[in-house]
C-alpha positions in Angstrom: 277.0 155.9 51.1 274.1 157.2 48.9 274.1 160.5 47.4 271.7 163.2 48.8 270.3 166.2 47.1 268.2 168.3 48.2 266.9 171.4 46.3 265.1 174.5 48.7 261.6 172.8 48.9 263.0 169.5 50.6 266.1 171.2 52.5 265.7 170.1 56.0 265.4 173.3 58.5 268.2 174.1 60.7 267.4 174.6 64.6 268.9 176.7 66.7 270.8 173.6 68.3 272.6 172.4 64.8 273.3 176.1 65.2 275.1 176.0 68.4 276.7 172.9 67.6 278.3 174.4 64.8 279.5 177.5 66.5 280.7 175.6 69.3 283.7 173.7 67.8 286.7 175.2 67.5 288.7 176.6 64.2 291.8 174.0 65.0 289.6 171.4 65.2 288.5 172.2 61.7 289.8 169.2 59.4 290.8 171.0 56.1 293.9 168.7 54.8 291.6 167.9 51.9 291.4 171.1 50.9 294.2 172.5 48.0 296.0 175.3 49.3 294.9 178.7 48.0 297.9 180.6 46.2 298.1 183.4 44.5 299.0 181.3 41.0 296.2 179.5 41.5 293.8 181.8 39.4 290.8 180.8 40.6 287.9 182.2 38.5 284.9 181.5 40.1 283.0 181.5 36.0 285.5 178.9 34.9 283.9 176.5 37.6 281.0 175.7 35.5 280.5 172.2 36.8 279.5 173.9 40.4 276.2 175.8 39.1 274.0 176.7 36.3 274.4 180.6 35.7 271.6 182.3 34.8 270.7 182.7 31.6 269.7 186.7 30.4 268.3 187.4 26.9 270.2 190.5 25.1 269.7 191.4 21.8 273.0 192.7 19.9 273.8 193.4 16.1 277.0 190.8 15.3 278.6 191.1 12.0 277.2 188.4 9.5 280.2 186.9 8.7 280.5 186.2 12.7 277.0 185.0 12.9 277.8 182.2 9.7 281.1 180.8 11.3 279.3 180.5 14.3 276.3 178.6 12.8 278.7 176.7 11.1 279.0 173.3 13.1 274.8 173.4 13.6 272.9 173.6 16.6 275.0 175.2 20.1 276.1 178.1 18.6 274.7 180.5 21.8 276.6 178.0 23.5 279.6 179.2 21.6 279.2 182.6 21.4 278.9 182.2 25.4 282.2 180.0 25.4 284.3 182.6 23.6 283.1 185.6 25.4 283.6 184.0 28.6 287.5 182.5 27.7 288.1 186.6 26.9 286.7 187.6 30.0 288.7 185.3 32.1 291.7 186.9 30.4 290.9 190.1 31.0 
């Protein structure tokens, strides 16, 4: 089976019928065993799951110490990329 994508110029339009076809079946009949089980240790942090979307990038402009700014340019090129790694690793364990 080939992969599909679609982005929302070439998504196909849904009628009324694909509509009432969904609605129509029944929640039991809903196959979900492939599905993990939700728990509460789980920790699901919907920013961790990068791989599922692109966020969306905002320009800020913010004064950072220099000796911050120098270990993060250390290792070249990606340091934004950093920056944003760190900050989001402190915000999931908030």
């Amino acid at each position: 089976m080939a992969i599909v994508r679609h982005n929302l110029k070439t998504l196909p339009k849904v009628s009324k019928k694909d509509l009432a076809r969904v609605d129509a079946v029944k929640d039991e009949n809903i196959d979900c065993s492939d599905i993990p089980e939700a728990t509460a240790s789980s920790n699901f942090r919907p920013w961790e799951q990068r791989q599922m979307f692109k966020p969306v990038k905002v320009a800020v402009t913010c004064k950072l110490d220099a000796d911050i700014v120098a270990w993060l340019k250390q290792d070249g090129k990606g340091y934004q990329t950093r920056l944003n790694t760190i900050l989001r690793k402190a915000m999931s364990h908030a």
